[in-house]
C-alpha positions in Angstrom: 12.4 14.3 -11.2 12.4 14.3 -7.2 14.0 17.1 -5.4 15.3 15.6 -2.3 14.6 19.0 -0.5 10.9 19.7 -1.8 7.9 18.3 -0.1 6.1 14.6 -1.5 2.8 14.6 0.0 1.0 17.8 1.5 -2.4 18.5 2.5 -3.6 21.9 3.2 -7.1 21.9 5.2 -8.0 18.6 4.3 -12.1 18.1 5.5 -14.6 15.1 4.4 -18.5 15.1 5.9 -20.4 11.9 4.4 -23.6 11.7 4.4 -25.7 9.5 7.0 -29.3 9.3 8.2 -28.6 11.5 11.3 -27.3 13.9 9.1 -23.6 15.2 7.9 -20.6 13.1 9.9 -17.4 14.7 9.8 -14.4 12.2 9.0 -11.5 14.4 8.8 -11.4 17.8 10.3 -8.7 20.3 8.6 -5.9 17.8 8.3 -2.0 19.9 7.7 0.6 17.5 6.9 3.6 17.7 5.0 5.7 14.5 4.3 9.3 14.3 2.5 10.6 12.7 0.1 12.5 9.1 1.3 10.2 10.0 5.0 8.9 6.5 6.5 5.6 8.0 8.6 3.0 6.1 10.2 -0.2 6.8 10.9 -2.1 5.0 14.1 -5.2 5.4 15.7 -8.5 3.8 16.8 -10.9 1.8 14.4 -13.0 4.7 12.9 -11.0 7.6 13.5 -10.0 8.5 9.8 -7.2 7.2 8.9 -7.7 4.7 6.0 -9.7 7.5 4.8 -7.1 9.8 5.2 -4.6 7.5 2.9 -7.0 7.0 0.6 -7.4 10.9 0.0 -3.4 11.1 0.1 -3.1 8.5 -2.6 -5.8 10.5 -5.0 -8.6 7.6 -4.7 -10.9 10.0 -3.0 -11.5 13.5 -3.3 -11.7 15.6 0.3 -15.1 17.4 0.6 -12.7 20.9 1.4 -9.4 21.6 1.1 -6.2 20.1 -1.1 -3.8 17.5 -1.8 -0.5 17.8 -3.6 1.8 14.9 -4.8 5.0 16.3 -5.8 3.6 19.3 -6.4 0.7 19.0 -7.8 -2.3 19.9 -6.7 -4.6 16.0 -7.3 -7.9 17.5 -5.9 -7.9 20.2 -8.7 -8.2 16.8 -11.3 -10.9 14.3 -12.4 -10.4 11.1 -11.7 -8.6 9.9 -15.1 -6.2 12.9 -14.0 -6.0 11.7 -10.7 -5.1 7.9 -12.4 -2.7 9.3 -14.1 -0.3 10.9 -11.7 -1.0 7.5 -9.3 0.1 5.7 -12.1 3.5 8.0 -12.2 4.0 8.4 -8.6 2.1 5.8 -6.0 1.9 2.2 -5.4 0.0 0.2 -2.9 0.1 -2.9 -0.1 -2.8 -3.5 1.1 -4.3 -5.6 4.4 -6.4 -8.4 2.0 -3.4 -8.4 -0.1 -5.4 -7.8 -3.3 -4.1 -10.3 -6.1 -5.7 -11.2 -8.6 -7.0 -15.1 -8.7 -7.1 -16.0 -12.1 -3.0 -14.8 -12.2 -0.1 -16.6 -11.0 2.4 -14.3 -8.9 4.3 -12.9 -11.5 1.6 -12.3 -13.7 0.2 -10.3 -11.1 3.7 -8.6 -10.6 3.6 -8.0 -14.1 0.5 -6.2 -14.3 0.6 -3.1 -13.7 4.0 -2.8 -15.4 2.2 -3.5 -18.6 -0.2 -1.2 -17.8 2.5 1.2 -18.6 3.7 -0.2 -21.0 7.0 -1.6 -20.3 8.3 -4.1 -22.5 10.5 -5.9 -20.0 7.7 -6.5 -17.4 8.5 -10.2 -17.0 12.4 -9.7 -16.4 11.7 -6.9 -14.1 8.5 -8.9 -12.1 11.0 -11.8 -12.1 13.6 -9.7 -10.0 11.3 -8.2 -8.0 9.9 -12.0 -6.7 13.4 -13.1 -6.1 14.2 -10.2 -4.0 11.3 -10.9 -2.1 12.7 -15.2 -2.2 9.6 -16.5 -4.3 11.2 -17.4 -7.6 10.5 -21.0 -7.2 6.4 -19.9 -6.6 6.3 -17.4 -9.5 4.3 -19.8 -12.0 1.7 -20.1 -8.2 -1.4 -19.3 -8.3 -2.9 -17.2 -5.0 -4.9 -20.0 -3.7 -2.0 -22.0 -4.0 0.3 -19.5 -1.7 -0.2 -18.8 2.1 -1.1 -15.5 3.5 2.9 -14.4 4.0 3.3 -15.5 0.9 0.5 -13.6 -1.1 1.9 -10.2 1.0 5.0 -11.2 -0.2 4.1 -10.9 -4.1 1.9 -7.6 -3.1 5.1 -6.1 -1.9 7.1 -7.2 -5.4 4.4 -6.0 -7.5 4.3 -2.3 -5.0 7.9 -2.0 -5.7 8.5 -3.4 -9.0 6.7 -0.5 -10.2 9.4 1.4 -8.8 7.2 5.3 -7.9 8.2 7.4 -5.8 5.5 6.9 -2.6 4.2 3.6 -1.4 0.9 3.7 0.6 0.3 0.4 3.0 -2.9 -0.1 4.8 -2.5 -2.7 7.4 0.1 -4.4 5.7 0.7 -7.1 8.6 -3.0 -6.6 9.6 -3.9 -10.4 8.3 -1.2 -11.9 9.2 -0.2 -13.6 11.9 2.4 -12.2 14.6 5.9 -14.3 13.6 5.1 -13.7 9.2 3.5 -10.2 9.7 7.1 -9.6 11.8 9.2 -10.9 8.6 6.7 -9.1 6.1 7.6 -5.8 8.2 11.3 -6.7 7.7 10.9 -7.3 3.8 8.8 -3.9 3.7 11.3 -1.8 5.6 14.6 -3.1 3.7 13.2 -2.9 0.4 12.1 0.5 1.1 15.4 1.5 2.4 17.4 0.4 -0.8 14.8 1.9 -3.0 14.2 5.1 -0.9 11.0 4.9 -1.4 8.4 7.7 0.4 6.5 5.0 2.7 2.8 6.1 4.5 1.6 3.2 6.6 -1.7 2.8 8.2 -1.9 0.7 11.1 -2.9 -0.6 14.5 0.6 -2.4 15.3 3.0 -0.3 17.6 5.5 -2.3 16.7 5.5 -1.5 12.6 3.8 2.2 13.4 7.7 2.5 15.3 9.9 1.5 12.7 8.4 4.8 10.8 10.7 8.4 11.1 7.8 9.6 11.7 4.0 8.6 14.0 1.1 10.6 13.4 -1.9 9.7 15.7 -5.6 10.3 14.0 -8.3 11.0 16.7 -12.0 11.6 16.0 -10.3 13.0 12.2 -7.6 15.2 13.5 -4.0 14.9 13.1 -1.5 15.0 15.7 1.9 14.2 15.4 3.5 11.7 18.2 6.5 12.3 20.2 9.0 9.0 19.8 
C-alpha cells in the first residue's frame, strides 16, 4: 500500500569510493534526496559525474560504500542482495539506453517475462495489453532483430509498465535513438506514466526529456544539487 503523502525513494548520506590504481575515487559524495510518490525527477549531468551510479544505488542494484537507501520505507542497504531482489521485484522496474531484450524472445515473450517471474497466471493477456498500448500488436510474435531501435524501446517500456510497481528507473531512455523516435519514445514514456502514476527517475543528457520531469537534479563531480526550472 502507497501513502500518497509518505516519501518513495530517500537517501540519507549516500557515499561510494571504488577502488583504482591511484588509490580510493570518490563517486558520490553524501547524496540527500527525497522523491514522492507519483514525482517525475530527472537527473542530468556530465559523462562521469555519478549519476547512472547514483540510479543504480536508488534502484537496490548496488550497495553505497556509506550511508542508506529507503524504498517505501525500507531501508534496501540494511539487505543482501536476494533481499534487495525481492523488494525490486515488488516495487521497481526498468528502461534502459541498450534497450535490453532478450534475443532468443519475441516481444511479448519478453513482456511476459518478468510477469511470470512472479508468477502471474495471466502474463500473456496482460503483456498483450501492454504492447497495444504502446501500438505493437501486430509485431508481438517479432523477434528483436526483426524490430528497429524505436521499436525495441517501445516493448522495453511495455514490459517496465506491464509490471505495473510503483517506481520506474530510466537510464538514457532516448539515448540510442535518434532525435524524431527518441521524441515519440519520450511522449509514450510520459503518458503512460501519467495514467499509471507511476514514481518516474530518469537519467539523462537530453534537456529536452530532463524538462518534462517535476523535478531536475544536476550531479556534479558526485554531488547533488537540485535545478531551478
Amino acid at each position: 500500500m502507497i501513502d500518497g503523502h509518505m516519501t518513495m525513494i530517500k537517501t540519507q548520506n549516500v557515499q561510494h569510493e571504488v577502488p583504482t590504481h591511484g588509490g580510493s575515487l570518490r563517486i558520490l559524495k553524501g547524496i540527500d534526496l527525497e522523491i514522492k510518490p507519483g514525482e517525475t525527477v530527472a537527473i542530468i549531468g556530465a559523462s562521469g559525474s555519478g549519476k547512472s551510479t547514483l540510479l543504480g544505488m536508488l534502484a537496490g542494484l548496488d550497495v553505497p560504500s556509506q550511508g542508506q537507501v529507503f524504498l517505501n520505507n525500507c531501508d534496501i542497504t540494511a539487505l543482501d542482495e536476494e533481499g534487495r531482489s525481492r523488494i525490486r521485484s515488488q516495487y521497481v522496474a526498468f528502461v534502459f539506453q541498450s534497450f535490453q531484450l532478450l534475443g532468443s524472445l519475441n516481444a511479448i515473450e519478453n513482456v511476459m517475462l518478468p510477469l511470470e517471474v512472479k508468477g502471474e497466471s495471466s502474463a500473456a493477456t496482460k503483456a498483450m495489453q501492454y504492447l497495444e498500448r504502446v501500438g505493437l500488436q501486430e509485431r508481438a510474435h517479432h523477434y528483436p532483430k526483426q524490430l528497429s531501435g524505436g521499436e525495441q524501446q517501445r516493448v522495453a517500456l511495455a514490459r517496465a509498465f506491464a509490471c505495473e510497481a510503483p517506481i520506474i528507473f530510466a537510464d538514457e531512455p532516448t539515448g540510442n535513438l535518434d532525435t524524431e523516435t527518441g521524441s515519440k519514445i519520450s511522449d509514450l514514456l510520459f503518458s503512460m506514466n501519467a495514467e499509471s502514476n507511476t514514481t518516474l527517475v530518469l537519467v539523462t543528457h537530453s534537456p529536452e526529456l530532463a524538462k518534462r520531469c517535476q523535478r531536475q537534479l544536476e550531479m556534479r563531480s558526485g554531488e547533488l544539487s537540485e535545478v531551478s526550472v
